[in-house]
LOVEX-451844 format. One line per field, with one value per residue (C-alpha): residue number from 1; residue in one letter; x, y, z. Coordinates in nm, 2 decimals, decimal comma. Layout:
n = c(NUM;...)
res = c(A;...)
X = c(X;...)
Y = c(Y;...)
Z = c(Z;...)
END
This chain:
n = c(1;2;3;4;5;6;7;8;9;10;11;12;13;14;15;16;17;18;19;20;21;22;23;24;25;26;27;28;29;30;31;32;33;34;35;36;37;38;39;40;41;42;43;44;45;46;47;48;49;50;51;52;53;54;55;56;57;58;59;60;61;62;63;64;65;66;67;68;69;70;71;72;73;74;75;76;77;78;79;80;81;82;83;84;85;86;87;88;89;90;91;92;93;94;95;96;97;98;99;100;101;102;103;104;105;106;107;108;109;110;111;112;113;114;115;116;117;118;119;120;121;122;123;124;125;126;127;128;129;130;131;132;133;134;135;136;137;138;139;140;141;142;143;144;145;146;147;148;149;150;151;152;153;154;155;156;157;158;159;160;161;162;163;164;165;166;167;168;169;170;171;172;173;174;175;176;177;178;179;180;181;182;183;184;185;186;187;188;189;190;191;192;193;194;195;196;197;198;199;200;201;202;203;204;205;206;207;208;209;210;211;212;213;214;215;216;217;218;219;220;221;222;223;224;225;226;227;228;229;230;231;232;233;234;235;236;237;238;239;240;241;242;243;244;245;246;247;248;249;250;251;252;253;254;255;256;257;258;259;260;261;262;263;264;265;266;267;268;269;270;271;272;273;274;275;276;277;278;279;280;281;282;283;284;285;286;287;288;289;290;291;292;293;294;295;296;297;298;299;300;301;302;303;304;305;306;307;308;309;310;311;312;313;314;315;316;317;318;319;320;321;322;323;324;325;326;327;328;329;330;331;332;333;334;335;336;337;338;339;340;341;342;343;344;345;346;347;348;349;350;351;352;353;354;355;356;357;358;359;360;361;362;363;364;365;366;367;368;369;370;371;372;373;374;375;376;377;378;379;380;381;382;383;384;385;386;387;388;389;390;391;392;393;394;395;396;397;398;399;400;401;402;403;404;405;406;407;408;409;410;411;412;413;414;415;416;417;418;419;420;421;422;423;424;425;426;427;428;429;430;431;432;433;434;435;436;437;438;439;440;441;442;443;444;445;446;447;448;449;450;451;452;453;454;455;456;457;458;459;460;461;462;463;464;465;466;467;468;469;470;471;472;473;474;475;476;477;478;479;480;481;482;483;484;485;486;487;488;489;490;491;492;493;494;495;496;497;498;499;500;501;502;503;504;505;506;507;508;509;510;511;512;513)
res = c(X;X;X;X;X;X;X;X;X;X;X;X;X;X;X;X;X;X;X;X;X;X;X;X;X;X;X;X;X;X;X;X;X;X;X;X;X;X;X;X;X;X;X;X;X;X;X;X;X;X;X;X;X;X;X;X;X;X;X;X;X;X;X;X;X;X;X;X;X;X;X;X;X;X;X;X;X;X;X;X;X;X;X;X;X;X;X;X;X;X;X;X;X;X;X;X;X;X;X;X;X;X;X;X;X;X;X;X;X;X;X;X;X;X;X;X;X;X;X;X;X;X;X;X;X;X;X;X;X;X;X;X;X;X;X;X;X;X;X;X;X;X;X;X;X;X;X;X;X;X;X;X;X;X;X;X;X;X;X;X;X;X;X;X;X;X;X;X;X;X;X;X;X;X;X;X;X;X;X;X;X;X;X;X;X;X;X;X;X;X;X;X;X;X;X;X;X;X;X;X;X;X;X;X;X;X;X;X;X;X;X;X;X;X;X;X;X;X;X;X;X;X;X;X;X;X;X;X;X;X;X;X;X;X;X;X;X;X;X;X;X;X;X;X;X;X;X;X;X;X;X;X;X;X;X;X;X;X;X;X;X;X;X;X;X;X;X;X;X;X;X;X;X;X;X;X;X;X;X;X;X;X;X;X;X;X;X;X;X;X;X;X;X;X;X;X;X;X;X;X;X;X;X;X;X;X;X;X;X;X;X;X;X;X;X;X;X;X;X;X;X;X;X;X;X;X;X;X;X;X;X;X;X;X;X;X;X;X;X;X;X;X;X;X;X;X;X;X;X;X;X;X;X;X;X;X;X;X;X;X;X;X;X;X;X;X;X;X;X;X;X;X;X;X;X;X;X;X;X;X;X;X;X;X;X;X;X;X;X;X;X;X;X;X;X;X;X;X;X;X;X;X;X;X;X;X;X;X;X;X;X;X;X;X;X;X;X;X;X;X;X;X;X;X;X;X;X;X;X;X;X;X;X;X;X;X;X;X;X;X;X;X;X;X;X;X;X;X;X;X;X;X;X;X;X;X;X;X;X;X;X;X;X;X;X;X;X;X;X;X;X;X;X;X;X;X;X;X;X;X;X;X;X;X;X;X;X;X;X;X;X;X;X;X;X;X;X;X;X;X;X;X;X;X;X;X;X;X;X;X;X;X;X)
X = c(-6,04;-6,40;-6,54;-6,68;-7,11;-7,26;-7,49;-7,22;-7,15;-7,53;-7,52;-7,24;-7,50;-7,77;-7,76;-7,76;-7,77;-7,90;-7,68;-7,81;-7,74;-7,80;-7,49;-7,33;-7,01;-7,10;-7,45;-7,62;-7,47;-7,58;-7,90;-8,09;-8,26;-8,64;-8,86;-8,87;-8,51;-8,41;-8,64;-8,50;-8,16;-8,24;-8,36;-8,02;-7,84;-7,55;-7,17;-6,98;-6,74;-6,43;-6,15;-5,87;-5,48;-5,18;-4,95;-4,64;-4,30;-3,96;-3,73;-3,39;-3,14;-2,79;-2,64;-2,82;-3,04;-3,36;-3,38;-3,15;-3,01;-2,64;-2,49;-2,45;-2,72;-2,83;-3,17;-3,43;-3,29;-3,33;-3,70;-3,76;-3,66;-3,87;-4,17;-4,13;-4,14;-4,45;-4,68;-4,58;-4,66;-5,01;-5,06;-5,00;-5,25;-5,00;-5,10;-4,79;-4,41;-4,11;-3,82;-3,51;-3,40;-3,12;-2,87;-2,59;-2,58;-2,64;-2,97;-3,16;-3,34;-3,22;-3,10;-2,88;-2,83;-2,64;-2,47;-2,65;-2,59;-2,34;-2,59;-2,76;-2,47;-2,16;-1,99;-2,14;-2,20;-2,20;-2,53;-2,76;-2,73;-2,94;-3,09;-3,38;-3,49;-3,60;-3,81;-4,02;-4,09;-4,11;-4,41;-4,58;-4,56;-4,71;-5,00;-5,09;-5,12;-5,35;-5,04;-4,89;-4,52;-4,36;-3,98;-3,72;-3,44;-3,11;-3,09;-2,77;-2,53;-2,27;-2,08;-2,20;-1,94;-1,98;-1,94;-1,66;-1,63;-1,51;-1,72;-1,82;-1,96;-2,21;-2,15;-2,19;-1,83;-1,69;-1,85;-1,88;-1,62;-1,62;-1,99;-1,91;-1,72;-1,54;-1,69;-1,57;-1,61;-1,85;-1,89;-2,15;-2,32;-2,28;-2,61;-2,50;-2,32;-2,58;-2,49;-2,57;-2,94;-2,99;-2,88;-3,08;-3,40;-3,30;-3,27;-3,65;-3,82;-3,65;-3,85;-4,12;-4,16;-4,09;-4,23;-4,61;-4,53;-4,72;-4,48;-4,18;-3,95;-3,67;-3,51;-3,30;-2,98;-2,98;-2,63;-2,46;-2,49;-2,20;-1,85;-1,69;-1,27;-1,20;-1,46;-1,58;-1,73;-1,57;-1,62;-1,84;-1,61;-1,80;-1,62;-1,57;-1,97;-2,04;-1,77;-1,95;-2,25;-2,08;-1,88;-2,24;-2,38;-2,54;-2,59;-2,69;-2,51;-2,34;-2,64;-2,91;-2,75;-2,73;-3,10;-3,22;-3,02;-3,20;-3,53;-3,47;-3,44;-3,74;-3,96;-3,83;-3,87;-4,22;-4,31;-4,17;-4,30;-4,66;-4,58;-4,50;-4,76;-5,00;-5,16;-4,77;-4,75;-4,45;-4,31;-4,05;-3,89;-3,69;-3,49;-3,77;-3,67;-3,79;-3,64;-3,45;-3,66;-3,99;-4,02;-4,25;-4,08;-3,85;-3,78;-3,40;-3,10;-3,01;-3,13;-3,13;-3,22;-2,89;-2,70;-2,86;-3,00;-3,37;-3,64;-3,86;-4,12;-4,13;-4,18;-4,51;-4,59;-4,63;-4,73;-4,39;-4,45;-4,78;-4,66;-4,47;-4,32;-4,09;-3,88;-4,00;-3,75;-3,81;-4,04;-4,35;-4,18;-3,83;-3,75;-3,63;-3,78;-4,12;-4,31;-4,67;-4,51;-4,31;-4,65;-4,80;-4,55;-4,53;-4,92;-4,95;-4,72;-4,92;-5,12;-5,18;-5,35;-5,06;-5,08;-4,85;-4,75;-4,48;-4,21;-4,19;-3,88;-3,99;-3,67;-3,55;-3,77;-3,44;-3,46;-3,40;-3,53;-3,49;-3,53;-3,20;-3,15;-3,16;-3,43;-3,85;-4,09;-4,34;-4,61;-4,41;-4,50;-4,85;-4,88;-4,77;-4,96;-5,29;-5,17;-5,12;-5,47;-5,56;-5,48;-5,70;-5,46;-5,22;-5,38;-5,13;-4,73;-4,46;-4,24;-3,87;-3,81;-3,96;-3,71;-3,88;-4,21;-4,04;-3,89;-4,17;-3,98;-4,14;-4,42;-4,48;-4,62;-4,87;-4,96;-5,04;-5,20;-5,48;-5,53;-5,46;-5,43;-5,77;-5,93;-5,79;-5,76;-5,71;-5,48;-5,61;-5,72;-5,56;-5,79;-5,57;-5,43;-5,77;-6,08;-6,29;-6,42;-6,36;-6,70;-6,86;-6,83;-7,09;-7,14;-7,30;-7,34;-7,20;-7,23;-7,07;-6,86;-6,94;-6,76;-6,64;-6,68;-6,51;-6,72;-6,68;-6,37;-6,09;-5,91;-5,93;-5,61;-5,81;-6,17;-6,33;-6,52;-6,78;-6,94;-7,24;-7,23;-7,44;-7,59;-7,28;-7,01;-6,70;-6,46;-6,16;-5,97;-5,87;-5,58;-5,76;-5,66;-5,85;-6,22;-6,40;-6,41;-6,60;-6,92;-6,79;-7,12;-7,21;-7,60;-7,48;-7,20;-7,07;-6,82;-6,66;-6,37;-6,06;-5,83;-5,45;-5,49;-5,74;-6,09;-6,37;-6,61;-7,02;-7,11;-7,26;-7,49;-7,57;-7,78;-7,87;-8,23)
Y = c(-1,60;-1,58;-1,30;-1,01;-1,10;-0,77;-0,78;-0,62;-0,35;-0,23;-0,17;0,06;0,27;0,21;0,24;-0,09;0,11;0,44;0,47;0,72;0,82;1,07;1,36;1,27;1,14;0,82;0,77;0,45;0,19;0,26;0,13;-0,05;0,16;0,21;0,24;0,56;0,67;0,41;0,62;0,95;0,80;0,64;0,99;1,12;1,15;0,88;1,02;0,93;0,63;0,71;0,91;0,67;0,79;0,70;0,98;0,89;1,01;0,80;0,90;0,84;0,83;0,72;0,99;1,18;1,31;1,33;1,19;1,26;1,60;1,45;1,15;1,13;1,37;1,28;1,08;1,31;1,53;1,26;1,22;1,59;1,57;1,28;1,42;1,79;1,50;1,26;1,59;1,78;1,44;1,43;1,82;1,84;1,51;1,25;0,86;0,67;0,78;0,50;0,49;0,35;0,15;-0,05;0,20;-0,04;-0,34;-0,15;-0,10;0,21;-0,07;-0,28;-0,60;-0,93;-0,94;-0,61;-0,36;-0,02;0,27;0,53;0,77;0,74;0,71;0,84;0,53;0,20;-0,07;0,23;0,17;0,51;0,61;0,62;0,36;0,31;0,17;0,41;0,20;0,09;0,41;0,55;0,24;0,39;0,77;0,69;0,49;0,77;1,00;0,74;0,70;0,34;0,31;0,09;0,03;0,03;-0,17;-0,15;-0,52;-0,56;-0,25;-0,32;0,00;0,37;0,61;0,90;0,62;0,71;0,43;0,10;-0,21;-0,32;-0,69;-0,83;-0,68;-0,93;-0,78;-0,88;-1,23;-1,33;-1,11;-1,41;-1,28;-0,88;-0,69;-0,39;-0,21;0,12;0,35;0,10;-0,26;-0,46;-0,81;-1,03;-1,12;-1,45;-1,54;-1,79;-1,64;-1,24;-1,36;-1,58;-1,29;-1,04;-1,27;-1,31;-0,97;-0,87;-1,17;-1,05;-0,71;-0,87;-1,09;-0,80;-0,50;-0,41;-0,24;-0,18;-0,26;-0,36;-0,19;-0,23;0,06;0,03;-0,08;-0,48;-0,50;-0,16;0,12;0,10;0,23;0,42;0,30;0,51;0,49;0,14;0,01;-0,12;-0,49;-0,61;-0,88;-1,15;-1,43;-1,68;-1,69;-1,71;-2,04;-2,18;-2,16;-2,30;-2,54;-2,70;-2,74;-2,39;-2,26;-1,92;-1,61;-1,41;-1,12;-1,36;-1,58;-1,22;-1,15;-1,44;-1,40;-1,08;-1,24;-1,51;-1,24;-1,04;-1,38;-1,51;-1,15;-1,16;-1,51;-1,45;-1,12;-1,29;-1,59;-1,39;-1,17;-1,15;-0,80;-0,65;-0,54;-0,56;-0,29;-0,19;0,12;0,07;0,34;0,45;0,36;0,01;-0,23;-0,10;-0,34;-0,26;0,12;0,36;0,50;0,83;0,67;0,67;0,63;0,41;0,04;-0,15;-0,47;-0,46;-0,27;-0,31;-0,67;-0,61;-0,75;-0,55;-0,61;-0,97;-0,91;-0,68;-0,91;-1,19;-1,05;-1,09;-0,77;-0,56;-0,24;-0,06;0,31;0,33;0,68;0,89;1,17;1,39;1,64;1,65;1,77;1,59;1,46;1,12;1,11;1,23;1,19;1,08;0,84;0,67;0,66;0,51;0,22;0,13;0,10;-0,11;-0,35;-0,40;-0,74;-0,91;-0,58;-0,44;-0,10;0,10;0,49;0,66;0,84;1,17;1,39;1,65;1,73;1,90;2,16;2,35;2,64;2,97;3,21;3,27;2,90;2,77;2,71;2,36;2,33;2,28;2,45;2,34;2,33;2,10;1,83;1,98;1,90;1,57;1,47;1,57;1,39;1,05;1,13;1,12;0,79;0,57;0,26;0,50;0,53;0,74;0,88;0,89;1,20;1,19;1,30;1,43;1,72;1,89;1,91;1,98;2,28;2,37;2,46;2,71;2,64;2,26;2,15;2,44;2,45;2,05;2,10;2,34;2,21;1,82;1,72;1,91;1,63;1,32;0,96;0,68;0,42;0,22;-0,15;-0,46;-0,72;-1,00;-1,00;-1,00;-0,90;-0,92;-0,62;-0,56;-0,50;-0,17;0,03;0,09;0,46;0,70;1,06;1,21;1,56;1,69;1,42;1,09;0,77;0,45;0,11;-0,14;-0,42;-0,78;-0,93;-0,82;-0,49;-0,20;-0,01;0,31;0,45;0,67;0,93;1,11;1,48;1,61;2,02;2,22;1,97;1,82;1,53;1,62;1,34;1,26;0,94;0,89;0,67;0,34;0,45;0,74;0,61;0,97;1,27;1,61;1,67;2,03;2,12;1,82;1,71;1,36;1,15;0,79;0,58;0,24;0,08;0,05;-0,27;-0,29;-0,37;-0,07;-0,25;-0,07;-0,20;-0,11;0,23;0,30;0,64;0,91;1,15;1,47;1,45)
Z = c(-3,27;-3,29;-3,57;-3,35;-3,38;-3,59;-3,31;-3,07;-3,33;-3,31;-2,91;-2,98;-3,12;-2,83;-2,46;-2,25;-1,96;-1,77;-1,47;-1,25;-0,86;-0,59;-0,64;-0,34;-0,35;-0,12;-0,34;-0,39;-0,70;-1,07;-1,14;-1,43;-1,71;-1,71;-2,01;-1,94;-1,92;-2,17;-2,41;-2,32;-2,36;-2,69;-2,80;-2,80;-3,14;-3,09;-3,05;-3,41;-3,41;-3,24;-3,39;-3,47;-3,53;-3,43;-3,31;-3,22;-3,14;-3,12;-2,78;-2,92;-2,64;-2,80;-2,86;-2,58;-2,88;-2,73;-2,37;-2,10;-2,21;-2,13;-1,99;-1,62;-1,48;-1,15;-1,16;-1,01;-1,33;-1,56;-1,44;-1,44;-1,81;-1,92;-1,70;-1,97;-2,27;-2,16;-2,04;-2,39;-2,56;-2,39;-2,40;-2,83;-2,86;-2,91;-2,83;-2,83;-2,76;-2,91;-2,62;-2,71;-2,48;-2,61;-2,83;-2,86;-2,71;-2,38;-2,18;-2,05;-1,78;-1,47;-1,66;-1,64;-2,00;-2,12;-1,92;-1,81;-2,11;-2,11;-2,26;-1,90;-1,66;-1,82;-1,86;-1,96;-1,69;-1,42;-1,23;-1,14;-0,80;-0,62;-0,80;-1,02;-1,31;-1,59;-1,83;-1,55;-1,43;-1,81;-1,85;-1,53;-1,63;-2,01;-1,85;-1,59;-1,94;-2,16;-2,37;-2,53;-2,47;-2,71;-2,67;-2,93;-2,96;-3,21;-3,34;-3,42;-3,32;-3,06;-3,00;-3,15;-3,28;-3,05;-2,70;-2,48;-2,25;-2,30;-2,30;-1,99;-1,88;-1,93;-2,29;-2,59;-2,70;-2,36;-2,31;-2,68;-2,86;-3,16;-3,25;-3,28;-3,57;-3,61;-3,87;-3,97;-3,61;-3,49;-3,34;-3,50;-3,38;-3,68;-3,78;-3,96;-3,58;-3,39;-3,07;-3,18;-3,30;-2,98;-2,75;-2,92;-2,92;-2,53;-2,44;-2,62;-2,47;-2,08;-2,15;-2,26;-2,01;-1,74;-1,89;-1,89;-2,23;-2,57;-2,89;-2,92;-3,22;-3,42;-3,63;-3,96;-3,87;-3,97;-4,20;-4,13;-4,36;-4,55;-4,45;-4,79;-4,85;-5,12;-5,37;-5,31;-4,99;-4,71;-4,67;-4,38;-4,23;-4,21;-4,44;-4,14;-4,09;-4,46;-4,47;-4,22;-4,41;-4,71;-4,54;-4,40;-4,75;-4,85;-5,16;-5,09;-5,24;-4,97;-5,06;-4,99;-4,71;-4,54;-4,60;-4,50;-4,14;-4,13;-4,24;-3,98;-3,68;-3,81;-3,78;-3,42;-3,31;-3,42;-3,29;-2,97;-2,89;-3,03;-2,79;-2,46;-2,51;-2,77;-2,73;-2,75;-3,11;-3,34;-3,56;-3,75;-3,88;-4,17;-4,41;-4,66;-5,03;-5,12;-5,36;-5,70;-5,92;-5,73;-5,70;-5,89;-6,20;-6,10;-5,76;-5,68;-5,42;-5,14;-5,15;-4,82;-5,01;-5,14;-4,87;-4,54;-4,66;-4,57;-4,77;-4,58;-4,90;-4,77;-4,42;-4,49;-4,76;-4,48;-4,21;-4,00;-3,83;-3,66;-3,79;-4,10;-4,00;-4,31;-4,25;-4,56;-4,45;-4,77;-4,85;-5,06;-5,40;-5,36;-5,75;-5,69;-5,30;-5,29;-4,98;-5,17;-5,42;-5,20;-4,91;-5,19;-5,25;-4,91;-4,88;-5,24;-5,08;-4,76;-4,85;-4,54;-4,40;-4,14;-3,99;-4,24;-3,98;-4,20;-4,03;-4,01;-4,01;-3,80;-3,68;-4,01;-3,84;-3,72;-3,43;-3,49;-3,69;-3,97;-4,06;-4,20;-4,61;-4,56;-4,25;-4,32;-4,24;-3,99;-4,28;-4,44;-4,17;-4,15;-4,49;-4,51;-4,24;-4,44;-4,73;-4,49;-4,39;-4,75;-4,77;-4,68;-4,57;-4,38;-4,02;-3,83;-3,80;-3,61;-3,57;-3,55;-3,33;-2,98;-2,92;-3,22;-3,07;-2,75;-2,89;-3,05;-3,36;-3,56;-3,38;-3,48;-3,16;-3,08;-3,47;-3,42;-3,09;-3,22;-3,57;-3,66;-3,36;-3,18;-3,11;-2,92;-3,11;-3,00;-3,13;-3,48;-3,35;-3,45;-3,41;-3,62;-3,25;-3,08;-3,21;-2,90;-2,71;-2,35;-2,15;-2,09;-1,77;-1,54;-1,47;-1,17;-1,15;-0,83;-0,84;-1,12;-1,18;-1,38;-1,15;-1,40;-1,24;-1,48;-1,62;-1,49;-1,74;-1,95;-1,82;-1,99;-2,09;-2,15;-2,13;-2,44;-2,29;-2,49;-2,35;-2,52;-2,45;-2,64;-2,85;-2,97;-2,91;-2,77;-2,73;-2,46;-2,40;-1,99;-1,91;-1,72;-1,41;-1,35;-1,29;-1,26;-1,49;-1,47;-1,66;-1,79;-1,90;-2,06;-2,07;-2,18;-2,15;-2,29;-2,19;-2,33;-2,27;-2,48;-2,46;-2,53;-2,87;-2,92;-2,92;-2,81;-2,60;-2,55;-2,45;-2,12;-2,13;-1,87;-1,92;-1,66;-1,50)
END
C-alpha cells in the first residue's frame, strides 16, 4: 500500500475546517472556514496525539468460567449477563473484549459446521429457544460501546473434561471420528490428520465470512498439554499419522513433523483470515515460557516447543500473526518466571514489528477478604501493567479473565477505572494491514451538542472526540454509530475518524462563537 504522504500527518495538527451553525437542531449544513475563523481556530493550542492502548479482556465460556453463569439459562438471562460484562468493560475503560466462541469443537453461534455448545444450552447440539444467535448479537452490543470484539477459537480441542453430554452431529468426532483422539480425559483433533486442519480452517473462514468482527484468536492448546502415566508422559496417539508421513517419503522427526503441522495451521489461519478480510487482525495467545535454548539466563519450566510443539518464536519472527498476547501468568519477582524478563524476551523476539499485548492473570485476584495465601493482590496487576507501559514495544494487555474485573476483586476494576485506565485509548494501529486514513467528519453545532456527518469514503469504525474545558484537552472515543455528543463545557472540540484497523483520520475543529 501506498506510504501515508507526511503532508497528511501535518493537517492533523491544523484545522481544514470551521463548521459552524445556528443551535437549532434543524440548522443549516456546516460551512467553509473564513480567514477569520480559520485564524481563531488556528490560535488554539492543538489536542496531543491520541492515547493509544490496548485493553483487553478474554470471555472464556467452556467451562461456564466467564460468560453464561451456567449451562442452560434461558436466553433473555444469557443477554442480561453479557449486557453486566460489555457495560463494566466500557465503564473500567477497556477497548476490546476476546469471546470464545468455539470451546471444543462446538460453537457459541448459529452454524452448519459444529454443533451449538453445551456451555450455552445444556447439552451440545441443543438449539436455544427461543432462538437466537449470540455472537451476532455479542458483535452488535460491542459496537454500540466503541469496543473491538475479537473472537477466540480452540484450534484443535474436541471434547473438554468437565462436558457432560455426548457428541452431537455435525461434530468432527461424529462425522470424521478417524481425525479425533482420546487423549487422557479429553478428545483431541489430530493436528497431523488433513481433515482436522481443513475443518478448523473451514469453520474460521464461515465466521469470517459472516461475522462483522475485529480479530480472530487462537489460545495455547495446539499438541495437548501433556497427560502424566506414572512418571513419564502419556503418548499422544498419533503413530498412524506420523506413518503416513513416513510412508510418503518424509524425513522429519516426529518432534518436528508435529511442529511443522502446527506451523502449517498458524500460516493458513493467517492467510485466510488476511484473504477474507484484511482489516480482521490475527492473534495468538500462547503459554508464556519461550524456547529452552532461547531464554534469558534463570528462566525455567514448561517448554511448548517441546511439549505443545509451537515454535511460536518462528511465527513472530515472520510475521505469521497480527498480534502476540503470550500469558505471563507470574508475578513481578517469580525466580524462574519473572514477569519483566520474560516481557522482555517476547519483545526481543518481535522482528517483523507485530503488536506484542501480554496476558494478564488477573484472575489470581481471588474474592474474599482477607486475600487468600496464594491469591494477588490487585497492585500486583497495577504494577505490571506500569512496567508494560515502560516498555516501549509493548502497546497494551489483556486480562484473564473478565470475571475478575466483574467482581471487582480487591477492587481491581474501580482501582483501573480511576488510575490507568482514566483516560480512554484507542486501539494501537496496524497499518502493515492499511496504512491509509479514513476522511475527516464534517461537524455543526446545534445547541449544546456537536452533530458528526461522516466524510465522503471509507467508514469509520469509531470517532476520537477531543473537548477543550478549561483550557485543556480532554479526550473520549464514541462508537461510529452515535453521530452527536454534548459539549459539557467545552469551548473547543475536534473530531477524526478512526478505521477498523485504528487509523486516524484529519481532525475537524469547532470552536464556540
Amino acid at each position: 500500500m501506498r506510504p501515508r504522504p507526511l503532508a497528511m500527518a501535518a493537517t492533523r495538527l491544523l484545522p481544514l475546517m470551521l463548521l459552524l451553525a445556528a443551535c437549532a437542531e434543524t440548522g443549516p449544513p456546516p460551512v467553509a472556514v473564513t480567514a477569520a475563523t480559520a485564524t481563531a481556530v488556528a490560535a488554539i493550542e492543538p489536542p496531543p496525539p491520541e492515547p493509544r492502548e490496548f485493553r483487553a479482556a478474554w470471555v472464556a465460556t467452556v467451562a461456564n468460567i466467564d460468560w453464561p453463569s451456567r449451562p442452560g439459562l434461558a436466553p433473555d438471562v444469557q443477554r442480561a449477563e453479557a449486557l453486566a460484562l460489555l457495560d463494566r468493560a466500557a465503564a473500567i475503560g477497556l477497548n476490546a473484549l476476546i469471546l470464545q466462541v468455539r470451546p471444543a469443537g462446538d460453537a457459541f453461534y448459529a452454524s452448519t459446521l459444529e454443533p451449538w455448545s453445551e456451555y450455552l444450552t445444556g447439552a451440545q447440539g441443543r438449539a436455544p429457544v427461543p432462538a437466537w444467535d449470540p455472537l451476532a448479537w455479542w458483535v452488535g452490543q460491542a459496537q454500540a460501546r466503541g469496543l473491538e470484539l475479537h473472537v477466540w477459537f480452540n484450534p484443535f480441542r474436541a471434547r473438554h473434561s468437565a462436558a457432560k453430554s455426548p457428541l452431537a452431529a455435525p461434530h468432527l468426532g461424529v462425522r470424521q471420528p478417524s481425525a479425533v483422539r482420546r487423549y487422557g480425559e479429553q478428545l483431541w483433533m489430530d493436528p497431523g490428520e488433513p481433515a482436522a486442519a481443513a475443518h478448523t480452517l473451514a469453520v474460521v473462514a464461515d465466521v469470517v465470512r459472516r461475522y462483522d468482527i475485529d480479530g480472530v484468536h487462537i489460545d495455547d492448546y495446539f499438541y495437548p498439554y501433556p497427560v502424566k502415566a506414572g512418571e513419564a508422559d502419556l503418548p499422544f496417539p498419533d503413530d498412524a499419522a506420523y506413518a503416513r508421513h513416513r510412508q510418503g517419503g518424509g524425513t522429519l522427526s516426529r518432534d518436528d513433523w508435529r511442529r511443522a503441522n502446527v506451523d502449517a495451521m498458524v500460516q493458513e489461519l493467517h492467510a485466510t483470515v488476511r484473504r477474507l478480510k484484511p482489516w480482521v487482525r490475527f492473534g495468538i495467545s500462547p503459554f508464556g515460557l519461550g524456547r529452552p535454548d532461547r531464554r534469558p539466563p534463570g528462566m525455567t519450566g514448561f517448554s511448548q516447543y517441546d511439549k505443545l510443539h509451537a515454535d511460536v518464536e518462528r511465527w513472530l519472527e515472520n510475521g505469521w500473526l497480527d498480534y502476540l498476547a503470550p500469558q505471563l501468568y507470574w508475578p513481578i519477582d517469580r525466580e524462574g518466571q519473572a514477569f519483566p524478563v520474560l516481557l522482555d524476551y517476547w519483545l526481543a523476539q518481535n522482528r517483523a514489528g507485530r503488536h506484542v499485548w501480554p496476558g494478564l492473570f488477573t484472575s489470581q485476584i481471588t474474592r474474599g477478604e482477607p486475600l487468600g495465601p496464594r491469591s494477588w493482590p490487585a497492585q500486583e496487576i497495577l504494577d505490571q501493567i506500569a512496567l508494560q507501559r515502560a516498555r516501549p514495544g509493548a502497546g497494551g494487555h489483556v486480562h484473564f479473565s473478565m470475571a475478575a474485573l466483574l467482581q471487582d476483586r480487591d477492587g481491581i476494576a474501580t482501582k483501573l477505572q480511576q488510575g490507568a485506565y482514566a483516560t480512554p485509548a484507542l486501539v494501537p494501529a496496524t497499518p502493515w494491514l492499511d496504512d491509509q486514513p479514513p476522511p475527516a467528519p464534517l461537524l455543526r453545532l446545534a445547541g449544546p451538542r456537536v452533530e458528526i456527518q461522516p466524510g465522503a469514503g471509507e467508514a469509520a469504525a469509531r470517532w476520537a472526540v477531543w473537548r477543550r474545558v478549561g483550557g485543556r484537552w480532554r479526550f473520549a472515543v464514541l462508537p461510529a454509530v452515535q453521530r452527536s455528543f454534548t459539549l459539557d463545557g467545552a469551548d473547543a472540540v475536534a473530531v477524526s475518524a478512526v478505521d477498523r484497523v485504528g487509523n486516524v483520520g484529519a481532525r475537524n475543529f469547532v470552536r464556540l462563537p
